[in-house]
Structure formats: C-alpha cells, structure tokens
C-alpha positions as CSV (number, residue, x, y, z in Angstrom):
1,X,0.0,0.0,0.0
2,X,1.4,3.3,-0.6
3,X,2.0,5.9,2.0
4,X,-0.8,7.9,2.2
5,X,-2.4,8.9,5.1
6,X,-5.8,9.4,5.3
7,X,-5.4,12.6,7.8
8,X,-3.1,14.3,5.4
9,X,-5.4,14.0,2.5
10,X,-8.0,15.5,4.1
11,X,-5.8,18.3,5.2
12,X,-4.8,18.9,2.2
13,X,-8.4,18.8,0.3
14,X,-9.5,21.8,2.8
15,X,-6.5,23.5,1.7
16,X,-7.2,23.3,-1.7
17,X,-11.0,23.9,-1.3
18,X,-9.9,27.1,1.1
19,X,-7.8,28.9,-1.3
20,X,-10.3,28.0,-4.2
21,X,-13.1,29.9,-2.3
22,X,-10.5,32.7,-1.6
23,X,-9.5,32.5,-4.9
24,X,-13.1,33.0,-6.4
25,X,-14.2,35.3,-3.9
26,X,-11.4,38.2,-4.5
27,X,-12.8,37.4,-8.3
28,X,-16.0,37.9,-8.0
29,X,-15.2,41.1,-5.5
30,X,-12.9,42.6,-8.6
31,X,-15.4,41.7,-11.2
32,X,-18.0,44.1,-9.1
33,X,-16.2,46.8,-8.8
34,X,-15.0,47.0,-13.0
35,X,-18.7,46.4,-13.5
36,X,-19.5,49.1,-11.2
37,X,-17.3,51.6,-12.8
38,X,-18.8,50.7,-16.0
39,X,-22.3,51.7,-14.7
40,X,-20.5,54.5,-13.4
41,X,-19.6,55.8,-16.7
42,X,-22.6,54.4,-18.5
43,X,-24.8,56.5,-16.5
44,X,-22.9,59.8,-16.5
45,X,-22.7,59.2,-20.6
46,X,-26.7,58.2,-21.0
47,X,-28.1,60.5,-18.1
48,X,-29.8,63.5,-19.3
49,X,-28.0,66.4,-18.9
50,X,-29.4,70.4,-18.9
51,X,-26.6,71.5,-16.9
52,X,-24.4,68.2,-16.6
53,X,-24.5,68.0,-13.0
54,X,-27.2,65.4,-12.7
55,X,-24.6,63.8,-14.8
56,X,-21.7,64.3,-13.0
57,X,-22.7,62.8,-9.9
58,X,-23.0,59.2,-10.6
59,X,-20.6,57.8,-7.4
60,X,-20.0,54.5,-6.5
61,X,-20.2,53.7,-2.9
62,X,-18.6,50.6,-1.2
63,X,-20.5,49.0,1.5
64,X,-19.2,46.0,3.5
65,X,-21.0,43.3,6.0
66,X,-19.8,40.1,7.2
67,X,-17.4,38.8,4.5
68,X,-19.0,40.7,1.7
69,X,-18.7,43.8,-0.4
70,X,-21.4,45.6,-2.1
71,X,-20.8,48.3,-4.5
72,X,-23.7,50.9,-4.7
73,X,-24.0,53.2,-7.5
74,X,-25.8,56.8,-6.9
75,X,-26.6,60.3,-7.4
76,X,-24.9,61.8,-4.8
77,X,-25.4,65.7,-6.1
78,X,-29.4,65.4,-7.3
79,X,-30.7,61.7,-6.0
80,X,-34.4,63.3,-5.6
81,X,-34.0,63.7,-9.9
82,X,-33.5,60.0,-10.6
83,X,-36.9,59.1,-9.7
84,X,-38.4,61.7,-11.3
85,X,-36.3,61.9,-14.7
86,X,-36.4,57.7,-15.3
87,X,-40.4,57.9,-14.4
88,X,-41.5,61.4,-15.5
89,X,-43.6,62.8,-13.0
90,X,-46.9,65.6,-13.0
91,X,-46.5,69.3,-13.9
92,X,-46.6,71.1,-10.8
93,X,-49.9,72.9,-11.9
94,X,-51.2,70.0,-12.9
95,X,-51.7,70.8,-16.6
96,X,-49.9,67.6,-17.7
97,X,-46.8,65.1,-17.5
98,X,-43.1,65.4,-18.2
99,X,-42.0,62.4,-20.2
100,X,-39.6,59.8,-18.9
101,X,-35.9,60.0,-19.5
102,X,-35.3,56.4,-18.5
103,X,-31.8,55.6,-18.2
104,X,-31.2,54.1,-14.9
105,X,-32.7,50.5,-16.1
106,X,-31.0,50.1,-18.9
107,X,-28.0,50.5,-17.3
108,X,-28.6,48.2,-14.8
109,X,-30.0,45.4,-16.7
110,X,-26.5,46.0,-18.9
111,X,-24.8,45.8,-15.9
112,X,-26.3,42.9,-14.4
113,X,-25.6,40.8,-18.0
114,X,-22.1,42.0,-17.9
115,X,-21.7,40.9,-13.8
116,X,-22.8,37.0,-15.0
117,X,-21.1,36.5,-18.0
118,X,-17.6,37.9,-16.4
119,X,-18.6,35.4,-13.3
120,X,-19.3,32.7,-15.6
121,X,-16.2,33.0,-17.3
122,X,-14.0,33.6,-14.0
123,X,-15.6,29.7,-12.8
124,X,-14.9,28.2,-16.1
125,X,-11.5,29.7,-15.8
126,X,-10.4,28.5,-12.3
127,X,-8.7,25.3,-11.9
C-alpha cells in the first residue's frame, strides 16, 4: 500500500478547497467593482443632462458586511432627480406630464448581464 495517510489528504483537500473559495471570492469582489465603474460611466454618458451636474454625480459607494462587499452606485449631487427623470412625474400645476428620460434601467440590466457572464467565465477559468 502506498504511504498515504488518510489525515493528510483531508488536510490537504481543505486547503485546496480554502484557497479556491478565496481565490473565487477576490474574483467575484474585482469583477463588481470594474462592473460598477462601468455603470458608473454608463450612466454619467446616458443620463440626461441640462446643466451636466445630474450627470456628474453618478458615485460608486462601497458597503461592507460580514465577509462581503457591495458596490452601490448613486446620485450623490441630485438623487431626488432619478426618480423623477427615469419615471416622468406631474407638472406642478397639474396641466400635464413630463416624459420619462429612463436611463437608470438600462443600465442596470446591462450591468447585471455584464456581472454574469464575467462570473461565468471567472468559474470556467479556475482550476
């Protein structure tokens, strides 16, 4: 019989399975954060812009919990506009509607199709 020990293997399974998991998860944290960027700079480029500084402020905000890492991307100069502009929203004297500028969506459904097919390739990728 050759000299492999039962304990060892095991050890050395975990290990492997360990830095897999690390492996994917620092991935999958990098893949959010270029796709975040991208809806970033989507946004600023498709949102409408009067004076550009709806545009313009488009930020991304990193949020952590336990183990994880959320990228949120918002208004942070107008938020109260992106309801209103993706929507439209009443005339203030009631005469009517302004028409939807919708832009946020698109975006994000973009960016959501970009996010799985860059995770799907990362987990055909990894050995």
């Amino acid at each position: 019989m050759s000299g492999l020990n039962p304990d060892s293997l095991t050890a050395e399974i975990v290990a492997n399975l360990q830095k897999y998991n690390a492996d994917i998860t620092e991935g999958i944290r990098q893949i959010g954060e270029e796709v975040a960027t991208e809806l970033q700079t989507d946004l600023q480029t498709n949102s409408p812009k009067q004076t550009g500084e709806y545009a313009k402020g488009w930020k991304i905000q990193k949020n952590y919990e336990y183990r994880k890492v959320k990228f949120v991307v918002h208004n942070s100069k107008k938020p109260w506009l992106t309801h209103l502009l993706e929507n439209g929203h009443a005339i203030r004297n009631g005469s009517g509607r302004v028409r939807a500028f919708p832009h946020i969506a698109p975006a994000e459904q973009r960016a959501v199709k970009e996010f799985e097919k860059k995770v799907e390739e990362l987990l055909k990728n990894a050995h």
